[in-house]
C-alpha positions in Angstrom: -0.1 -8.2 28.0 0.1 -11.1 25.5 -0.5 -10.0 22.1 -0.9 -11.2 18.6 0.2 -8.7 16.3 -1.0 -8.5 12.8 0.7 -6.1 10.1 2.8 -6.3 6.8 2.9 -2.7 5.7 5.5 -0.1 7.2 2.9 1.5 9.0 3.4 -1.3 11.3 7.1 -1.1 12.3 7.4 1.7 14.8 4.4 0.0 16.9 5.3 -3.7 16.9 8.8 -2.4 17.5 7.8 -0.8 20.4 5.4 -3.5 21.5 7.6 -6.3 21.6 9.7 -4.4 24.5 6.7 -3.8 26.6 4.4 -7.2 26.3 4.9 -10.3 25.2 4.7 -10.9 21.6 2.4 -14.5 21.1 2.6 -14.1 17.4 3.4 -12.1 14.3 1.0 -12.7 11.5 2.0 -11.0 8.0 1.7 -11.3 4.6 3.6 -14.1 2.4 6.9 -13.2 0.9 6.1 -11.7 -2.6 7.9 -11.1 -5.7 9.3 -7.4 -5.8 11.8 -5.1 -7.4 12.9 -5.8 -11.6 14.2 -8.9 -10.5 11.4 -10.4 -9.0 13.1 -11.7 -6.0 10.6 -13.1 -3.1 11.1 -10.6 -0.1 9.4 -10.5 3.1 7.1 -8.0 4.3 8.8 -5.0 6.5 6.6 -6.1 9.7 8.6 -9.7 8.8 11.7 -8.0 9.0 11.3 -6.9 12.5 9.8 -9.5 13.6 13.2 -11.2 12.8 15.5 -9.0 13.6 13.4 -9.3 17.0 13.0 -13.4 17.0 9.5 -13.4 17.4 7.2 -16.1 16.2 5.8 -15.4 12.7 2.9 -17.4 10.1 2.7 -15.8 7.0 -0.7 -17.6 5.7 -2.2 -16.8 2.5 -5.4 -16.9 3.9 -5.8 -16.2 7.8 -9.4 -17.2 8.1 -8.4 -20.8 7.2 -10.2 -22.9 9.9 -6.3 -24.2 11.1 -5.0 -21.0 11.6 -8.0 -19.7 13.2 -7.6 -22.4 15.7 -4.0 -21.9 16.1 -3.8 -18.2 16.8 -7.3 -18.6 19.0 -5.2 -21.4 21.1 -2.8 -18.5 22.4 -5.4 -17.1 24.4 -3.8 -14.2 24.0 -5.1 -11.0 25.8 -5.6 -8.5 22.5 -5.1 -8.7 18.4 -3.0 -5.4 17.6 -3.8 -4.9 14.1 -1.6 -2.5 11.5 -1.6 -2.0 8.0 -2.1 -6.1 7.6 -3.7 -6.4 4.4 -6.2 -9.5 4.9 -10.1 -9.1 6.7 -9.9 -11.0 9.9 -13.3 -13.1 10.0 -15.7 -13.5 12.8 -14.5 -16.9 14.3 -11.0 -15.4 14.6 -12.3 -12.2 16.2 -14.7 -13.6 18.3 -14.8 -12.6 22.0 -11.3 -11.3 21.3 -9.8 -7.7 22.6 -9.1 -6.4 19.0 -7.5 -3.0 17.9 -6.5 -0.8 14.5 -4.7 1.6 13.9 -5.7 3.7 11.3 -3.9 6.6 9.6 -6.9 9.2 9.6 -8.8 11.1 12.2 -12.5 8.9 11.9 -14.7 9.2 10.2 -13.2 10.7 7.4 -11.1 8.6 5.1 -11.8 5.4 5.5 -10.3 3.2 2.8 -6.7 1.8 1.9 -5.0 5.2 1.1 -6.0 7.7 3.8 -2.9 9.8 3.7 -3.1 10.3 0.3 -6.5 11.2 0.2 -6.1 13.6 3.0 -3.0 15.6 1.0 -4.8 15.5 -2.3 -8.2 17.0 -1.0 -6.3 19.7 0.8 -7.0 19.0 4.4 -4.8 20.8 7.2 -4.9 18.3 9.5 -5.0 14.5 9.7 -4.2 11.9 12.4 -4.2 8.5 14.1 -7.2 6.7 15.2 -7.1 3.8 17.2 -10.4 1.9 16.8 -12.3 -1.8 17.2 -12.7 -4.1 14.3 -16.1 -3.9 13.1 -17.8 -5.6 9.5 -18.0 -2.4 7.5 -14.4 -0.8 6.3 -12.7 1.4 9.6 -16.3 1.6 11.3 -15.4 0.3 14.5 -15.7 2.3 17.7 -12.8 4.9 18.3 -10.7 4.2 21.4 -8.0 7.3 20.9 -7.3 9.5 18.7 -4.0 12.1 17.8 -4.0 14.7 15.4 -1.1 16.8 13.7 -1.0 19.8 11.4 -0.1 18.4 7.4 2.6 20.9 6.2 1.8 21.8 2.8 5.4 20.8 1.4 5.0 17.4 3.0 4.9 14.4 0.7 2.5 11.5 1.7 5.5 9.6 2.3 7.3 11.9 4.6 2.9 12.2 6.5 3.2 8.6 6.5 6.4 8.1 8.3 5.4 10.5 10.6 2.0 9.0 11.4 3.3 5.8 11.9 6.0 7.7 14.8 2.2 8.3 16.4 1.4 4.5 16.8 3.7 3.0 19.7 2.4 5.8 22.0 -1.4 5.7 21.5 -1.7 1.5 20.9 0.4 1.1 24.5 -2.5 3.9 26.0 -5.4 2.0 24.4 -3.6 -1.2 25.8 -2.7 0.1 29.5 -6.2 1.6 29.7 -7.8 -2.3 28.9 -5.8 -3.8 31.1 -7.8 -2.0 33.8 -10.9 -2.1 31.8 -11.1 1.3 30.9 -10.9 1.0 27.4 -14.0 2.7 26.3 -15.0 3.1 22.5 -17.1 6.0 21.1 -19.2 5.2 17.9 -18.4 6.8 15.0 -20.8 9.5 13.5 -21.2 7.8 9.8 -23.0 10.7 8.2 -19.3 12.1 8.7 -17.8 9.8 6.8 -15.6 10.0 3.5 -14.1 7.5 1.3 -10.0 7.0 0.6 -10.2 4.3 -1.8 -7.0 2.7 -3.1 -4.8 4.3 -6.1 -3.5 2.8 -9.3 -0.9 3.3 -11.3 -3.3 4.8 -14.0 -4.2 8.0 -11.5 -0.4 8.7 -10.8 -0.5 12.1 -12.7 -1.8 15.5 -12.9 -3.5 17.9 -14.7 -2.6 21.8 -14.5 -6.5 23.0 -15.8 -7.0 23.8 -11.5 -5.5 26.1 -9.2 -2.0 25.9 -8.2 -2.6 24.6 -4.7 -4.7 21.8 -5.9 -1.8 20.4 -8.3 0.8 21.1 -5.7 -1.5 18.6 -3.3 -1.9 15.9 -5.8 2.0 16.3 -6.6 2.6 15.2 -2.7 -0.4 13.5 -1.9 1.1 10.8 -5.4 4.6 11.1 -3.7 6.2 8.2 -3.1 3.2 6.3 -5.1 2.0 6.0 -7.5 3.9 8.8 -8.6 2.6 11.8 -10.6 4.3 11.6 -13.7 3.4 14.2 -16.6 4.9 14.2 -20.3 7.5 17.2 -21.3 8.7 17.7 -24.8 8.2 14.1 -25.7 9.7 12.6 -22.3 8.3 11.7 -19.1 9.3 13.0 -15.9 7.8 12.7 -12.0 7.1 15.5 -10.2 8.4 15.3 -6.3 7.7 18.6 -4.7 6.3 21.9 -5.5 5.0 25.7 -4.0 1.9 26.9 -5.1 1.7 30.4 -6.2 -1.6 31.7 -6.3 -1.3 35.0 -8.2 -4.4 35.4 -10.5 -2.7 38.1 -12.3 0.0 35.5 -13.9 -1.6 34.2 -17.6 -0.4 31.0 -19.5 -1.9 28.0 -21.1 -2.5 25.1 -18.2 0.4 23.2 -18.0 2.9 26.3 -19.9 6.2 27.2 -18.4 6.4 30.8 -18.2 9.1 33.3 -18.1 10.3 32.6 -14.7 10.1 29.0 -15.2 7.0 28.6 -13.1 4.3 26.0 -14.6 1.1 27.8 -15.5 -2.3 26.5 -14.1 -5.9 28.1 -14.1 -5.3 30.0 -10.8 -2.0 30.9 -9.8 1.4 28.9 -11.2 3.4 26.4 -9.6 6.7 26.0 -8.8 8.4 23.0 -9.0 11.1 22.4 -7.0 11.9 19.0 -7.4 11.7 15.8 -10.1 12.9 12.9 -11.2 13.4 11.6 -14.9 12.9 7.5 -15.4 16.0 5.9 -14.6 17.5 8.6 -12.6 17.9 10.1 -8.9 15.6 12.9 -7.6 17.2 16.3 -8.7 16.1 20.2 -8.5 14.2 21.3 -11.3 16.9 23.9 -12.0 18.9 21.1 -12.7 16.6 19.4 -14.6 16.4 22.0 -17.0 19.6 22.8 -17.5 20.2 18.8 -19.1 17.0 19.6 -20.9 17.3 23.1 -22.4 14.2 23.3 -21.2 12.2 26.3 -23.4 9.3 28.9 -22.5 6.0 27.6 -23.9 6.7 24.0 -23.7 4.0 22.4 -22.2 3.7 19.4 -19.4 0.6 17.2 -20.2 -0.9 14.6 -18.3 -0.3 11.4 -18.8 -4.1 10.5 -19.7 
């Protein structure tokens, strides 16, 4: 098939990586190069790293509804949009009578929104998945064409969810492609009364609060991990948390956010065990080694940030 593929995020990789062996590739359409990293050096987005590494044609417009590109992607006649972690709202003169496909990291209805991973960790869900859907007006309401679910691990990091979610993409996009190409793509609508919210994070949520059970600070630890980050303040400094095991002993005692005897962190059911964190400036490390730089005491506290 001929495809325009439209993606900045690293969501994206694995499947326009995979695409652009099967079909022909009309057009990559990403984000402009932005400023990143201390030094604010301009660097492309990682769908327009593939892209080069794979010579395929690439516009990065600031705005893709403009009436020129509309005209100019809409004059490949291509046979579907592909569309992946892209960042902009394609309009209704770009979609128009066009085959166009998402794929979205949740198993919809629930989580629709810019941070569906996250969301999913943090609540406490077991399982999550991919959804490949149509484009419709409202936020990931379109009709769902397939779906794959996995088990979340409870150790895993959003991160480490994401990367693997994104594995899910070249396999179920190329499905959802073979299956239109012999016009038995068929979408099922979404049941909206299902439907649940995964709104974007900021910086200011990136840290936690130990006045909740163990498990729920041990999701929001790895549902914050790689970003924003759940950073907490100990004896003056700040540190991120990366990883941690819930224990869920009622029977242990401590002020929220107190490190106990064993070194555990005290929480209003259960303690928590951290197991690994990462002071400003400085690689990830075990929090045994953390505290042995520290001399970190019994009774010191970690406090949210806010």
């Amino acid at each position: 098939m001929r495809l325009v593929f439209f993606g900045s995020g690293a969501f994206g990789v694995p499947t326009l990586d995979a695409l652009s062996k099967r079909h022909e590739i009309e057009m990559v359409v990403t984000q402009p190069d932005r400023p990143a990293g201390r030094q604010r050096q301009l660097t492309r987005t990682p769908i327009a790293a593939v892209a080069s590494m794979r010579n395929l044609p690439t516009i990065k417009p600031e705005g893709v509804n403009a009436p020129a590109t509309v005209q100019r992607l809409r004059d490949l006649d291509a046979d579907a949009f592909v569309i992946i972690a892209f960042g902009q709202k394609l309009g209704r003169p770009l979609l128009d009578r066009v085959f166009a496909v998402n794929l979205h990291a949740s198993l919809l209805p629930k989580y629709r929104g810019a941070a569906p991973i996250n969301w999913a960790i943090i609540n406490g869900e077991r399982e999550t998945g991919v959804s490949v859907i149509a484009l419709a007006d409202r936020m990931d309401a379109g009709e769902v064409y397939a779906m794959q679910a996995v088990t979340i691990d409870p150790r895993e990091t959003a991160g480490e969810l994401h990367d693997r979610l994104a594995s899910l993409g070249p396999e179920i996009v190329a499905d959802v492609l073979r299956k239109r190409a012999s016009n038995a793509a068929i979408g099922q609508p979404q049941d909206d009364r299902l439907a649940t919210p995964a709104p974007k994070l900021s910086k200011a949520e990136g840290t936690a609060r130990f006045d909740q059970s163990a498990t729920a600070v041990r999701n929001r630890i790895h549902g914050l991990t790689p970003w924003p980050g759940c950073t907490v303040r100990l004896d003056g400094r700040d540190l991120k948390l990366l990883r941690a095991d819930a224990v869920e002993d009622r029977t242990r005692h401590g002020v929220a956010g107190e490190i106990l005897q064993d070194q555990s962190i005290a929480c209003m059911v259960g303690s928590l065990r951290l197991l690994e964190v990462q002071p400003p400036g400085r690689e990830p490390m075990t929090w045994q080694a953390y505290r042995n730089g520290h001399a970190v005491r019994v009774g010191s506290r970690l406090e949210p940030l806010i």
